[in-house]
N, C-alpha and C positions, 0 to 999 in steps of 0.2 A: 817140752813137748806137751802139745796141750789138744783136749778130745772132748768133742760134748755127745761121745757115745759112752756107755759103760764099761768098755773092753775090748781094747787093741792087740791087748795082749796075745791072742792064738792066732792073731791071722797074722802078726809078725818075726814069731819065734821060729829060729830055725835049728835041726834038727842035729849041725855040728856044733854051732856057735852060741848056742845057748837062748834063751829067753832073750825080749826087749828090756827089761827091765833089767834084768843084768849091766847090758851094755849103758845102755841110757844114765844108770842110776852111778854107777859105780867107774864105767870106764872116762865117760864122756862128764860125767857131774851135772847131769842135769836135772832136773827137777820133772816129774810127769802129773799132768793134772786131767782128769778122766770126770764127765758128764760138769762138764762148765756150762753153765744159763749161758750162750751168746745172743737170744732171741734180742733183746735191749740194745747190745753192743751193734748188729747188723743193723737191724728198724733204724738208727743212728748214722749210720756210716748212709745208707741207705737216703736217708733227710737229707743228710749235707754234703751228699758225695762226694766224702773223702773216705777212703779205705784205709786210709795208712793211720797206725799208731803207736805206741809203745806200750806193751805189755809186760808186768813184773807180776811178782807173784814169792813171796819171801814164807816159806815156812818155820813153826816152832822151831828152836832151838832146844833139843828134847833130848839125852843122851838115852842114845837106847833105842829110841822114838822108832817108828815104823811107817807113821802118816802122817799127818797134820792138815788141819786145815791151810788152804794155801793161802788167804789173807791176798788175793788176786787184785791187782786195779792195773787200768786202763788209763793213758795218757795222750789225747789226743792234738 
C-alpha cells in the first residue's frame, strides 16, 4: 500500500478490528510506504500516456527492524 501523504493511518483504523497497520503489515504481508515523491512518476505517465506499470519496493532485511527505507522503483 503505498501514500504520498504522511498518514493514513487514523482515518483508516477502526475501533474493533484494530489499526491499518496491524492488518496490512502482519495479516495481509504487506509492505506500507507513506509520503512517496510521485510528482516524476505522474509528469511521466502524463508525457507518454501510459498509466499502467509495475511497482516494487523490497525493504532492509533488518531483524528487529521497524522501517526501512523502501528502495522503491518503477517499471514501466
Amino acid at each position: 500500500m503505498a501514500s504520498d501523504t504522511v498518514a493514513f493511518e487514523p482515518f483508516l483504523g477502526h475501533p474493533e478490528r484494530g489499526f491499518t497497520h496491524e492488518t496490512i503489515l502482519a495479516l495481509w504481508g504487506l509492505l506500507i510506504g507513506e509520503v512517496l515523491n510521485l510528482e516524476v512518476l505522474v509528469e511521466d505517465c502524463v508525457q507518454d500516456g501510459i498509466y499502467e506499470f509495475f511497482f516494487t519496493a523490497v525493504p532492509l532485511n533488518k531483524l528487529g527492524g521497524v522501517a526501512s527505507p523502501p528502495n522503491a522503483k518503477v517499471i514501466k
